[in-house]
TISEPA-25426 format. One record per residue (C-alpha): x, y, z; residue number from 1; residue in one letter. Coordinates in pm, 1 decimal. Layout:
! residues N
+----------+----------+----------+-----+------+
|        x |        y |        z | seq | type |
+----------+----------+----------+-----+------+
|        X |        Y |        Z | NUM |    A |
...
+----------+----------+----------+-----+------+
//
This chain:
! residues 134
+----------+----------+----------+-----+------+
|        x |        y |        z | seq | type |
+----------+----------+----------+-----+------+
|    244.0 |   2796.0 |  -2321.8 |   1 |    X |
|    251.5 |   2463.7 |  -2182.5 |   2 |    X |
|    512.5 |   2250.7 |  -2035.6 |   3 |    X |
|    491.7 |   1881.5 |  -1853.5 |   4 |    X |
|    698.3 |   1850.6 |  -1572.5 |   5 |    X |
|    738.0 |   1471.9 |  -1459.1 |   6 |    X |
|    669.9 |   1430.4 |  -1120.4 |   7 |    X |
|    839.4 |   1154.1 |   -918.4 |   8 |    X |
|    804.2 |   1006.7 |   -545.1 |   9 |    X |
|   1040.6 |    800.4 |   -320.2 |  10 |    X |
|    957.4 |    591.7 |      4.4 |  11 |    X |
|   1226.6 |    836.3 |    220.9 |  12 |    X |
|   1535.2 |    856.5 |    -10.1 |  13 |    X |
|   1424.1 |   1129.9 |   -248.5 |  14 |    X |
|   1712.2 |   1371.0 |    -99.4 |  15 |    X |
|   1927.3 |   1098.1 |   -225.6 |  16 |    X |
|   1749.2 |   1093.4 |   -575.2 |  17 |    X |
|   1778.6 |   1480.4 |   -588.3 |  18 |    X |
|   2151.7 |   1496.4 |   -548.7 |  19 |    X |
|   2213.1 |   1155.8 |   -731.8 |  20 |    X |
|   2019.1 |   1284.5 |  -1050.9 |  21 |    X |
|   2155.1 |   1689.6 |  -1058.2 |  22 |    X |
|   2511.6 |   1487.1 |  -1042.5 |  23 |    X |
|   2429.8 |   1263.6 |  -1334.1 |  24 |    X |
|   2219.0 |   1526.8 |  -1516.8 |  25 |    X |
|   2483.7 |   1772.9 |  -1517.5 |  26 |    X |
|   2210.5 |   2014.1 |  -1309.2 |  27 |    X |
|   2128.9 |   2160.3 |   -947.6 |  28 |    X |
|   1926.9 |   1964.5 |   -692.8 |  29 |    X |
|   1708.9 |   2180.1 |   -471.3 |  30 |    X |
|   1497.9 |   2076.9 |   -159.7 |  31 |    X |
|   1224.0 |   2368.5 |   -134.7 |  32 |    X |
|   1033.2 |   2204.0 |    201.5 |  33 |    X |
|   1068.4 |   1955.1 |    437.6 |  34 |    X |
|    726.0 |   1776.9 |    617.2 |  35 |    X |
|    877.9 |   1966.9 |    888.7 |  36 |    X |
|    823.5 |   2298.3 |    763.9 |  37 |    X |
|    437.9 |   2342.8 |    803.3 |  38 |    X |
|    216.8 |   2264.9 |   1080.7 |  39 |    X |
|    -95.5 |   2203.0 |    802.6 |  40 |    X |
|    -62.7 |   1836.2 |    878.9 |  41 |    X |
|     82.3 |   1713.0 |   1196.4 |  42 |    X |
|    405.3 |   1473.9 |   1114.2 |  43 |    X |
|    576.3 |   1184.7 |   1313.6 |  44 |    X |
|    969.6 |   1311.5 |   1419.2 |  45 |    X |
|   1026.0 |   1039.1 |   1103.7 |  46 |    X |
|    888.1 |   1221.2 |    843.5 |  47 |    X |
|    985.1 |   1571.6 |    954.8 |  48 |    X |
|   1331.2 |   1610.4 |    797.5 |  49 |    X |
|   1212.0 |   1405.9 |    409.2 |  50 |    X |
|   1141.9 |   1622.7 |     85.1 |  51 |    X |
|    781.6 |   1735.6 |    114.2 |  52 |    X |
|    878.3 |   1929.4 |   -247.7 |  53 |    X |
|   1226.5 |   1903.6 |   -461.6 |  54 |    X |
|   1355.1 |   1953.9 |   -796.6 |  55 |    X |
|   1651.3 |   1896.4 |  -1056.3 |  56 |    X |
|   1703.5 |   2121.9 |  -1330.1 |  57 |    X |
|   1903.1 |   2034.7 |  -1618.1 |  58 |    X |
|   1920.2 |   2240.8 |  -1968.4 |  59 |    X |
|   1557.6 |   2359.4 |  -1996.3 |  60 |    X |
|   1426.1 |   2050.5 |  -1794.6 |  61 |    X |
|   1296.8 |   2010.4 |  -1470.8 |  62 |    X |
|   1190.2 |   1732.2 |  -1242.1 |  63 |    X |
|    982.9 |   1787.0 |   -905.5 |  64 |    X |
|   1008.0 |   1523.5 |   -642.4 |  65 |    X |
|    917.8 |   1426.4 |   -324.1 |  66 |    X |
|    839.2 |   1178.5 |    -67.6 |  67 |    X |
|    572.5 |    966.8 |     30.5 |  68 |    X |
|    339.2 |   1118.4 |    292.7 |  69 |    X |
|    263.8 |    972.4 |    600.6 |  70 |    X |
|    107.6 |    648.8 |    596.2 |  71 |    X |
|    196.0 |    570.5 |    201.2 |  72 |    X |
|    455.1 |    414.7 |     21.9 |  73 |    X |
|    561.8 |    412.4 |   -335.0 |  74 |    X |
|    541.1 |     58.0 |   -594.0 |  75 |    X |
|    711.4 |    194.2 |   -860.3 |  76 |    X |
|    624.9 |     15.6 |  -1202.6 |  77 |    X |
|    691.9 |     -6.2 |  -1554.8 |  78 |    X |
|    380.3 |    174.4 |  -1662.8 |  79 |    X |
|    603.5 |    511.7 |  -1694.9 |  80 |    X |
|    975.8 |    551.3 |  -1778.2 |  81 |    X |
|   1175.8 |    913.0 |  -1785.2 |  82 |    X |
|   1273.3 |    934.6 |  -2105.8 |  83 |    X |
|   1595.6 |   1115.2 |  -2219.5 |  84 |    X |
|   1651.7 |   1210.7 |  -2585.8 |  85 |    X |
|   2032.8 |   1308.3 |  -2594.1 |  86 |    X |
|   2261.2 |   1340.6 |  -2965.8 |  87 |    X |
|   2592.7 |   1298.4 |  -2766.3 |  88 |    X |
|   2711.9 |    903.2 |  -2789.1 |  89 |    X |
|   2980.8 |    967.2 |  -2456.8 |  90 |    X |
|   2759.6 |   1138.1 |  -2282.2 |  91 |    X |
|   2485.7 |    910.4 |  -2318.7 |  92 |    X |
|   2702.7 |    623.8 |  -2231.0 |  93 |    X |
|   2831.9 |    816.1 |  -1953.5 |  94 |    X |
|   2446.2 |    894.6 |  -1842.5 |  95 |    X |
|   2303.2 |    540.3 |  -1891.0 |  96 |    X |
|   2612.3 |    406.3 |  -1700.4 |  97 |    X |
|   2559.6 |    635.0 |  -1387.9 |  98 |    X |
|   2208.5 |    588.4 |  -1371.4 |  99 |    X |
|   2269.0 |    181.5 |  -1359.7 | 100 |    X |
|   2469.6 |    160.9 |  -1103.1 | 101 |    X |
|   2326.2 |    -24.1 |   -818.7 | 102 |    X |
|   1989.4 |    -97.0 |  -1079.9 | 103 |    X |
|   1905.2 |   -314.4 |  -1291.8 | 104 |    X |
|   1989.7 |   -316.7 |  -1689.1 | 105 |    X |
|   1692.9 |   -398.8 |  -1850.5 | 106 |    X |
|   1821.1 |   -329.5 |  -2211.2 | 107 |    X |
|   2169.7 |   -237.6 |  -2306.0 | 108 |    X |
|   2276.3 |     33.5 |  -2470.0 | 109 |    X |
|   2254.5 |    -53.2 |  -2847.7 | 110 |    X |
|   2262.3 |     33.0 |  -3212.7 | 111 |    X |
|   1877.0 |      7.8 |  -3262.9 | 112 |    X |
|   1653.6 |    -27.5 |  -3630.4 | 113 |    X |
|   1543.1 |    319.0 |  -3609.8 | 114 |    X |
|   1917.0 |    450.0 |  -3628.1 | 115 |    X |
|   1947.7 |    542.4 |  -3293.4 | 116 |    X |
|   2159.3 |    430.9 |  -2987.4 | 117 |    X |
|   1910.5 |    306.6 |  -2697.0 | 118 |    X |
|   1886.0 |    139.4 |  -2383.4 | 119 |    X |
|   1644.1 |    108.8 |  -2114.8 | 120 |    X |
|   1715.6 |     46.3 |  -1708.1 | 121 |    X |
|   1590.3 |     88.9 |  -1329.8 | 122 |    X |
|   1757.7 |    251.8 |  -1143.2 | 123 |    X |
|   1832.5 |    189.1 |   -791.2 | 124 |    X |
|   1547.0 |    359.6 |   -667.8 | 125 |    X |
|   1320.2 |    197.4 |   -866.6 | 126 |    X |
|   1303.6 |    492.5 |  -1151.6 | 127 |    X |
|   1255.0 |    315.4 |  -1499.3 | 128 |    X |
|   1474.8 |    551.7 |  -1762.0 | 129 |    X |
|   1497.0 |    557.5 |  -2138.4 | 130 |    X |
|   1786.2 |    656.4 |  -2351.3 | 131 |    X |
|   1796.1 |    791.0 |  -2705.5 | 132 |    X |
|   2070.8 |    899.1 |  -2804.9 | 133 |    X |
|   2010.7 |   1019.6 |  -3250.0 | 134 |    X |
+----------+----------+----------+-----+------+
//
């Protein structure tokens, strides 16, 4: 068996990201370790208390996440997008809507060729997320 697990970094607000996504996602947000937690690499008092390792589960789908190490920061671009196939129109809406707020629409959500109801955004931390909703 194989599975791909998307895994997604923040500059220092991934905590935020955890709870903000198991909210939306209708899932549980967990923080398994802190920078704080090991002594393998020696950490500034700013880094101590940020996600080192994190995940959401939703349905049968997980994301891990965590935060930049010391002395690297995140440019999130539009090379990769979390893509979520859904076949519920409210919920979708409901999704898409949550994950906007305080991002940036980049496509509405739409009646599209292929039959299905789409629509692309950022959201406010940067995240690039695709909706399909058949």
């Amino acid at each position: 068996m194989m599975k791909l697990i998307p895994y997604l970094h923040f500059n220092g607000n991934c905590e935020a990201a955890i709870n903000t996504y198991a909210e939306i996602l209708g899932g549980t947000g967990t923080v398994t370790s802190r920078f704080g937690d090991t002594d393998t690499f020696p950490v500034t008092d700013e880094y101590k208390n940020r996600v080192m390792h994190g995940n959401v589960t939703f349905g049968n789908n997980v994301i891990f996440m965590s935060d930049c190490g010391p002395g690297r920061s995140v440019i999130h671009g539009d090379g990769t997008a979390m893509s979520l196939g859904l076949s519920d129109e409210a919920r979708t809406k409901e999704i898409f809507d949550k994950l906007a707020e305080g991002g940036t629409v980049v496509m509405p959500l739409a009646k599209q060729f292929w039959g299905a109801i789409f629509g692309q955004l950022v959201d406010k931390y940067g995240i690039r997320w695709m909706l399909n909703c058949q």
